[in-house]
C-alpha positions as CSV (number, residue, x, y, z in Angstrom):
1,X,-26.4,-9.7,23.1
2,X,-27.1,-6.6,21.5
3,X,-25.3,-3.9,23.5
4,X,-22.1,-4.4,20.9
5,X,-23.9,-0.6,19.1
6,X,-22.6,2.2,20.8
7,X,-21.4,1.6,24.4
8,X,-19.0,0.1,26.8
9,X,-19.0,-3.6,24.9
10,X,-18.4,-2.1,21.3
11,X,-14.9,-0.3,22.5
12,X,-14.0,-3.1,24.2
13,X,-14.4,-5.5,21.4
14,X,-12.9,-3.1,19.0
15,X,-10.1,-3.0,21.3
16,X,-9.8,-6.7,21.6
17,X,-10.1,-7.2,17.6
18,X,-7.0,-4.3,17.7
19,X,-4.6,-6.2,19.9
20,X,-5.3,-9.3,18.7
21,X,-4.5,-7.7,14.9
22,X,-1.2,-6.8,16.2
23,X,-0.5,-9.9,18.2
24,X,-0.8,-11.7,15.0
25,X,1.1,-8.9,12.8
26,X,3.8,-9.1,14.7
27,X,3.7,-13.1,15.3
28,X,3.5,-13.3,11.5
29,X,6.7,-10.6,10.6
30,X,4.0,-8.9,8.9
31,X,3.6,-5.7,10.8
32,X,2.0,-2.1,10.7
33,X,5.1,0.6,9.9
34,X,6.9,-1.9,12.4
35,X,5.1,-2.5,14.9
């Protein structure tokens, strides 16, 4: 814990949280411009 500030771990989580946003926008019909 604690490397989530500025590094390797932080883009991948952002990343992560990003698909996982769309996953579930587009699961839900309720989607970014279409996506």
């Amino acid at each position: 814990m604690g490397g989530y500030v500025g590094g390797a771990n932080s883009i991948g989580f952002i990343l992560v949280l990003f698909i996982l946003l769309v996953i579930i926008s587009r699961g839900t019909g309720f989607g970014f411009g279409g996506y």
